[in-house]
C-alpha positions in Angstrom: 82.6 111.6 107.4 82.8 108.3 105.9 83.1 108.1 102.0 83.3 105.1 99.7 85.0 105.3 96.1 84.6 102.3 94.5 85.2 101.6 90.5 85.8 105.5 90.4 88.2 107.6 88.5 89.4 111.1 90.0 91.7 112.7 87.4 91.3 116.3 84.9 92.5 118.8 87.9 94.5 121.1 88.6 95.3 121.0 91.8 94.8 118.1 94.3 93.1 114.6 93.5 91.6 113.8 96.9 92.1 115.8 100.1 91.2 113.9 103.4 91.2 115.5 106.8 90.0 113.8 110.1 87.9 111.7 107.9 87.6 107.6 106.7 88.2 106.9 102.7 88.3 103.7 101.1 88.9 103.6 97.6 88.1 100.0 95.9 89.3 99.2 92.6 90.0 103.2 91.8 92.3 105.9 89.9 93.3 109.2 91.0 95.3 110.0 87.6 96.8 113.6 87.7 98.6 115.4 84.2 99.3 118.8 86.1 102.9 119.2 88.1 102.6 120.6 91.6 100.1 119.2 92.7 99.4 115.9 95.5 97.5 113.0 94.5 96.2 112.0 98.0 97.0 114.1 101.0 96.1 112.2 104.2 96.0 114.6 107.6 94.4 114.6 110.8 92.8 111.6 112.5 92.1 110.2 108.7 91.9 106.5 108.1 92.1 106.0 104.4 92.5 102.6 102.7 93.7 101.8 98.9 92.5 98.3 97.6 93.4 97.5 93.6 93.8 101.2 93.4 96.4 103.2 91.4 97.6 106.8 92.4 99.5 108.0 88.8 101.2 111.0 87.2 101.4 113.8 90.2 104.3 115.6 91.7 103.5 114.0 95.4 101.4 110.8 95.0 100.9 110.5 98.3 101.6 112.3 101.1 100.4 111.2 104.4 100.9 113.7 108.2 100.5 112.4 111.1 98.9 110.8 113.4 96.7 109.5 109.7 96.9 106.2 109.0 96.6 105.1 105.3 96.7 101.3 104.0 97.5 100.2 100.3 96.9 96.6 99.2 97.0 95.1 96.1 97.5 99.3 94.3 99.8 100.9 92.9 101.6 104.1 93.5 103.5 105.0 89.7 105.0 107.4 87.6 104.6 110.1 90.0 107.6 112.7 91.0 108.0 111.8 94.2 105.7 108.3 95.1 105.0 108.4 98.5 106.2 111.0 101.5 105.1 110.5 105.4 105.7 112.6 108.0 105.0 113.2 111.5 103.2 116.2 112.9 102.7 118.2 116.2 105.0 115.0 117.1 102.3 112.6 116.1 103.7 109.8 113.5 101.9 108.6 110.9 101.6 105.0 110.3 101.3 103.3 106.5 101.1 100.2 105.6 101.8 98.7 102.7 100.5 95.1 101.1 101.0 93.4 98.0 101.6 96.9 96.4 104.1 98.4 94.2 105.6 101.8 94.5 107.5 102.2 91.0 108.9 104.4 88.2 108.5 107.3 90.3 110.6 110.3 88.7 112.7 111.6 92.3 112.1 109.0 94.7 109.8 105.9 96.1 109.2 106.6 99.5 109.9 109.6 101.8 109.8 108.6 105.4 110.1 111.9 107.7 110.0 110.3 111.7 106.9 108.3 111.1 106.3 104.3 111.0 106.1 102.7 107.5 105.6 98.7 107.0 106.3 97.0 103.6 104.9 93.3 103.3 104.8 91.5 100.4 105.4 94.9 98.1 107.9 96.1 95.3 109.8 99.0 95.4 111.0 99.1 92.1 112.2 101.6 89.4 112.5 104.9 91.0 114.8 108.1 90.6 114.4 107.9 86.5 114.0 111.4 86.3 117.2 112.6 84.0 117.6 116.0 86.8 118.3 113.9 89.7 121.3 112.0 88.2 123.2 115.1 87.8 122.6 116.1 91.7 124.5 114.7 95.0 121.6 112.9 97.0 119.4 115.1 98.0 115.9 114.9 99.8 114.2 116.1 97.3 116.0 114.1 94.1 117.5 111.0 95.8 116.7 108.8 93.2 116.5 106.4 95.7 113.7 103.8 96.5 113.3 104.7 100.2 114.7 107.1 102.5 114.7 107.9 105.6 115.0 111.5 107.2 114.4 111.6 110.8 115.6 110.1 113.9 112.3 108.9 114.7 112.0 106.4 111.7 110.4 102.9 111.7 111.1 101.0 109.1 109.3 97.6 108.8 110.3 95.3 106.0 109.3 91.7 105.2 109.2 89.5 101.9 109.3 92.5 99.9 112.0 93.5 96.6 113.5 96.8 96.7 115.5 96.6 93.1 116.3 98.3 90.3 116.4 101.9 91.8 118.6 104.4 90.8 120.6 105.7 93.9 120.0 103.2 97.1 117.5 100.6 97.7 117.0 101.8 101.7 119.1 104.7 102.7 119.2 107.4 105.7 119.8 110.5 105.2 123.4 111.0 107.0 126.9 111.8 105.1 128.1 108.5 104.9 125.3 108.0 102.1 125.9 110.6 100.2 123.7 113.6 102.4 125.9 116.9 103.1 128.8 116.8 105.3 127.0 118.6 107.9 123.7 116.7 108.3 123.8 115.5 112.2 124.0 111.9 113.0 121.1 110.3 113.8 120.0 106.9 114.6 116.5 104.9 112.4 115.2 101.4 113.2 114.8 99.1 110.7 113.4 95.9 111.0 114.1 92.6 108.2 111.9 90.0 108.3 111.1 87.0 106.6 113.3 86.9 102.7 113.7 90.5 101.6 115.4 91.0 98.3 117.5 94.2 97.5 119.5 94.2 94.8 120.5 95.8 91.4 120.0 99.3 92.8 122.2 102.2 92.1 121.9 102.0 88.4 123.4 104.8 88.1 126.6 104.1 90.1 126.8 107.4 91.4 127.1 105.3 94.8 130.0 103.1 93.5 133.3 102.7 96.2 130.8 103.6 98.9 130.0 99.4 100.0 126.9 99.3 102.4 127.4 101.4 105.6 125.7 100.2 108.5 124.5 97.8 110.7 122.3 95.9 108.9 122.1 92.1 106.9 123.1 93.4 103.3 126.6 94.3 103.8 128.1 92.3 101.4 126.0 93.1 98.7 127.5 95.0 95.4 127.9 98.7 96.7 125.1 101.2 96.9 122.3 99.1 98.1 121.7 99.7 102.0 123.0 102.5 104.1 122.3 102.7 107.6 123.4 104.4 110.6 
């Protein structure tokens, strides 16, 4: 199947917007605006290609989540005041691949992004705003509530970053799930890659300064920024 939404508004259900499996979606210029809690936005699974352009996916508990090996695309949209913004994740060992242009994932209650051992690339984007939900600032980080603007959870992880602001979140900017940022002591250690290019900016995160004594761990180019901004393996 190939379907077309273009100057369309999903929105007035109770369970999920837009359900694509092994299929190609575009959405131009489009809404898929959710009131209801428990409940996905977009779920992407399968062989789907689905592509976002000026598109805005608002007010669900997931607003997007994307299994592998689907490949989704958002350029020039927005992903906003959802609970949890966007979470990708491999399956039957198959990654899933999102890109991300000129887009903004931000004022998301629990988290920005959710990256579980598939390949995500930012260019030209904002991650900005997210973890404002009052629940998560009482918790340790958790996968769930990190409060965090992206975070990664599997070995597997690709992380592709370039000319793109991650500010202004309340836990970490980019963070991996390990101890040494704040995950249980007995999470195993695992490795991510990461990739910087171009200018990235990432600063003013961890508003809340729950993360505060805890520097940058890592190997990575943002170690001397003001603590709780980057933590890597």
């Amino acid at each position: 199947a190939h379907v077309t939404l273009q100057d369309s508004i999903i929105s007035g259900f109770s369970g999920n917007g837009l359900v694509v499996h092994n299929a190609t979606v575009e959405l131009i210029n489009s809404q898929i605006a959710g009131t209801k809690l428990y409940n996905l936005g977009l779920m992407v699974t399968g062989t789907s290609r689905v592509s976002l352009q000026e598109s805005t996916v608002s007010g669900h508990s997931g607003g997007i989540l994307v299994a592998g090996p689907a490949q989704v695309t958002l350029q020039d949209s927005l992903v906003v005041g959802n609970e949890a913004g966007m979470e990708i994740t491999y399956y039957n060992e198959q990654p899933a691949v999102v890109t991300i242009e000129r887009s903004q994932i931000s004022s998301n209650r629990s988290a920005g992004i959710h990256n579980r051992g598939s390949i995500v690339k930012l260019s030209d984007s904002f991650v900005i705003g997210n973890g404002v939900d009052p629940k998560c600032h009482q918790l340790p980080l958790k996968t769930a509530c990190s409060g965090s603007g992206i975070i990664l959870l599997e070995e597997r992880d690709r992380l592709e970053l370039r000319t793109t602001e991650i500010r202004n979140n309340a836990n970490w900017g980019v963070a991996a799930y390990l101890p040494q940022c704040g995950a249980p002591s007995y999470v195993p250690p695992f490795s991510v890659e990461v990739i910087f290019e171009d200018k990235n900016i990432i600063e003013n995160n961890n508003r809340l300064g729950k993360l505060n004594g805890m520097g940058n761990p890592g190997n990575h180019p943002f170690k001397n920024l003001p603590d709780g901004q980057v933590c890597l393996p």
